[in-house]
N, C-alpha and C positions, 0 to 999 in steps of 0.2 A: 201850739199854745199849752198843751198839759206838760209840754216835757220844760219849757220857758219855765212854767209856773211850779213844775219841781224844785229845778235848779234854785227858783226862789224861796220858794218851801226850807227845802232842807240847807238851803245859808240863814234859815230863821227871817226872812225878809216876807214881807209885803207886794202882791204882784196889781200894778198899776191897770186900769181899765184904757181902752182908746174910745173913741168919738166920732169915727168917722161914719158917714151913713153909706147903704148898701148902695146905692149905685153914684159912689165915690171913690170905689176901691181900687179902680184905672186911673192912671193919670190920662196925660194926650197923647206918651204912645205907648197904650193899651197892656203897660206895666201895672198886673196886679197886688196889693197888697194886700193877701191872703190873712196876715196877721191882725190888720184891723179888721176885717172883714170880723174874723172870729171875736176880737174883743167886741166889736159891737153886737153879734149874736150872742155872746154871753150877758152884755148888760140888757138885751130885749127878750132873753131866753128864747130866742128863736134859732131853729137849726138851720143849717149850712147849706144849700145847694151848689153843688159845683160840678160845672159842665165843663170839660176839657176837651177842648178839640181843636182841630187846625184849621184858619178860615180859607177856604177853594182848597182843602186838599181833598177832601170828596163832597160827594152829594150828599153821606150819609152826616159830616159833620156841619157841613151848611144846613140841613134840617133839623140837625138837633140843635144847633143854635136858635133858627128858627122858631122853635117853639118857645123857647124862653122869651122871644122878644117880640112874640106877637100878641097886640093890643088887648083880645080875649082871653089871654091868659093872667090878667094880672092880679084878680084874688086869689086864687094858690099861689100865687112867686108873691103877694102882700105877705103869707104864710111864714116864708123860710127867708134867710137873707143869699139871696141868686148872686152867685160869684160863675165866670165866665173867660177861663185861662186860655189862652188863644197861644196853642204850642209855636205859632209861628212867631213869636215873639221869644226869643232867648231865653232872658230872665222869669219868663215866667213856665218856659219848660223846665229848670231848674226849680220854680217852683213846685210844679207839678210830681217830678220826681219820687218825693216824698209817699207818693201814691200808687205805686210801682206802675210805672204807665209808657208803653211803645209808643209809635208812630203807628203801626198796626192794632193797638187797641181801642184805638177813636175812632166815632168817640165814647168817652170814659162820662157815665155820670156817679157823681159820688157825691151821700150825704150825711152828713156831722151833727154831731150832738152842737149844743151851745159851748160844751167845755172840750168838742174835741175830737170825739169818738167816732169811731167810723160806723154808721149806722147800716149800710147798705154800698155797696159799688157794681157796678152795670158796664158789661161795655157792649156795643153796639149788638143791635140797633134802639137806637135810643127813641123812644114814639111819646106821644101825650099820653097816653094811656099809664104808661109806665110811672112817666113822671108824676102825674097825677096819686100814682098809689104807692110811691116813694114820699111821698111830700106827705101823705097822711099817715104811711107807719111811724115817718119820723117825728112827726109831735107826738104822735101815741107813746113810744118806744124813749125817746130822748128823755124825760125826767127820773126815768127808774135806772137809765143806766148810768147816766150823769150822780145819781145819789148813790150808786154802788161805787164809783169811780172817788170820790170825795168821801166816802168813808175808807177804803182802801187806801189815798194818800196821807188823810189823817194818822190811818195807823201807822204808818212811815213815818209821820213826823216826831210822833210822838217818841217813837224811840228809834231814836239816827244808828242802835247797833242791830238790829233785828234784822236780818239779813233774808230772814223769809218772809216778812212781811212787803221786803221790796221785792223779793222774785214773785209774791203772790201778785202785785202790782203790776208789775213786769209782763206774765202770762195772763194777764188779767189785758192789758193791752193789745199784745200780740197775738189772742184769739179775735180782735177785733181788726186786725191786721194793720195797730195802729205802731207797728215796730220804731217809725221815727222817737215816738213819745216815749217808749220802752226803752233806749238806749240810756238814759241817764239811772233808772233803779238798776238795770243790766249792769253798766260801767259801775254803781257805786260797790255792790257787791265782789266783782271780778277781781275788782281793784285794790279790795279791801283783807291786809293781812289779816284783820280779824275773823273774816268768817272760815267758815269748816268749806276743808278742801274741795271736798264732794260740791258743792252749793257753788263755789268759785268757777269749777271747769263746765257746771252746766250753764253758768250766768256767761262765762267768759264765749262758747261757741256759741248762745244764742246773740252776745252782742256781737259777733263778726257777721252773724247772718242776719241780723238787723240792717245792720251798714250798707252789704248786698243790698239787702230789698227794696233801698230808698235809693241805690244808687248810686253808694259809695263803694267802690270796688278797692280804693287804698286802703282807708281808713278798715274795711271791714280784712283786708287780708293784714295789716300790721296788726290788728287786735288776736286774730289766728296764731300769727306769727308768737307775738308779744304771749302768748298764754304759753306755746311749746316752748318758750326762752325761759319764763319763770316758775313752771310747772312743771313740766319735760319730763325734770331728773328724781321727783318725788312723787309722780303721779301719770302712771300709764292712760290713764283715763286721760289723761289734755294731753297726753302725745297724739290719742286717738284722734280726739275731740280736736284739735287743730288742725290734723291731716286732714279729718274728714271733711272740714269749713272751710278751708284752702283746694279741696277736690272738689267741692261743689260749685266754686265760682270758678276756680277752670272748666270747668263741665260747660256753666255758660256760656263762657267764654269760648266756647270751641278748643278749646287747648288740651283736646285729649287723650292724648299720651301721656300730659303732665298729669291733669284730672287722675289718668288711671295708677299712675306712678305712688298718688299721694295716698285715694283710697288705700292702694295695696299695703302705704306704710301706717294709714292706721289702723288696718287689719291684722297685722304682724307686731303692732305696740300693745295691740290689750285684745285679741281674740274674741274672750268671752265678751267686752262692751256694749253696750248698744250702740257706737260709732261704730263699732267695727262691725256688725249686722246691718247698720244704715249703709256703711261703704262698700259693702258686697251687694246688696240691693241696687247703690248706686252704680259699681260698674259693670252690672247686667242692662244696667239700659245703656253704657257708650256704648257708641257704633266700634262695630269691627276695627282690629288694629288693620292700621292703613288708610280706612274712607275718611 
């Protein structure tokens, strides 16, 4: 929803509310729409709960459902609006995504400001108790951050060339580990021949490793890529700074030989940079060449 409502922001538009109520956001098979969820906690200012888990794929996430949907609990879940991604459903682990979340990290509970924010993320074992004391930092918690978030897009708007005003935005999100919403101030800056170069190659490898963390593995290596193509030849630093963001998702990836290939090229493009002290970092933890 915050990165929606950039994108409208900064085309000078107006971002439209929804209407749907909290236990509407399933259709009949059991496709979440995460989107209205969130506009209707924004119009009730009530924060998000969202349980992610797979139905029978453990004990542990059939209990955490559990809790959500048992009859005793329904003045705290009145509290927050209860959303409930059932990964065994396709589209809604592609929703989920967003949230950097395995098959092995369920279940995932995570809760949202009204505008967005990611307040708190848990993964197993998910208990009442927890929930419980999740659901009462987040009303506590939710309006101060949400009013720091809204004066920080403000400042964005206000001046569409400010380029630090959007990377303040930007890490201002991605301390919240809300990187999906951070790729549009990330991208305007990266993108933008007007800003200083310095500011472009740090905007440009946090939007590749944005991409990463939601789960975009293309999108986040043609943004790597795309920086050492435009950058490359005038700035050691994004030769770095792309080796290193292209090393780190082969690392994921298991790919590494190639992982180690790339650190080593952006250690050898800028020495002194801090990609190239992250890349040396990075391939002391790959496994030995050959395992």
């Amino acid at each position: 929803m915050i990165a929606i409502a950039l994108a409208i922001l900064l085309a000078g538009c107006q971002p439209q509310s929804g209407h749907s109520e909290p236990h509407a956001m399933a259709n009949n098979a059991g496709v979440v729409d995460l989107d209205a969820a969130m506009a209707r906690a924004l119009e009730t200012q009530r924060p998000v709960l969202v349980l992610i888990a797979e139905s029978g794929h453990s004990a542990a996430d059939d209990n955490a459902r559990a809790i959500l949907q048992d009859a005793t609990f329904k003045g705290p879940r009145d509290r927050v609006t209860p959303v409930f991604l059932d990964l065994g459903i396709s589209r809604n682990r592609a929703t989920a995504a967003r949230f950097h979340v395995t098959d092995t990290d369920t279940p995932m509970l995570v809760c949202l400001s009204p505008n967005g924010l990611i307040l708190s993320r848990d993964e197993k074992p998910i208990t009442r108790n927890l929930v419980l004391k999740r659901i009462d930092e987040a009303v506590q918690t939710a309006p101060e951050l949400d009013a720091r978030l809204v004066m920080l897009e403000e400042t964005v708007v206000s001046d569409a060339n400010d380029a630090t005003a959007k990377l303040i935005l930007a890490y201002f999100l991605i301390a919240r580990q809300n990187e999906r919403e951070a790729i549009v101030p990330l991208a305007a800056v990266a993108h933008s021949d007007a800003a200083a170069r310095t500011d472009r190659v740090q905007a440009w490898v946090s939007l590749a490793r944005a991409h990463f963390w939601i789960g975009e593995p293309e999108k986040g290596r043609h943004e790597a890529k795309n920086l050492i193509t435009t950058l490359g030849q005038q700035s050691p630093d994004a030769l770095a700074g792309g080796n290193y963001a292209l090393g780190l998702q082969d690392a994921t990836a298991k790919r590494f030989t190639l992982a180690r290939r790339e650190f080593e090229d952006a250690i050898a493009a800028a020495p002194q940079s801090a990609y190239a002290k992250q890349a040396a970092d990075a391939i002391f933890k790959l496994p030995a060449e050959g395992k």
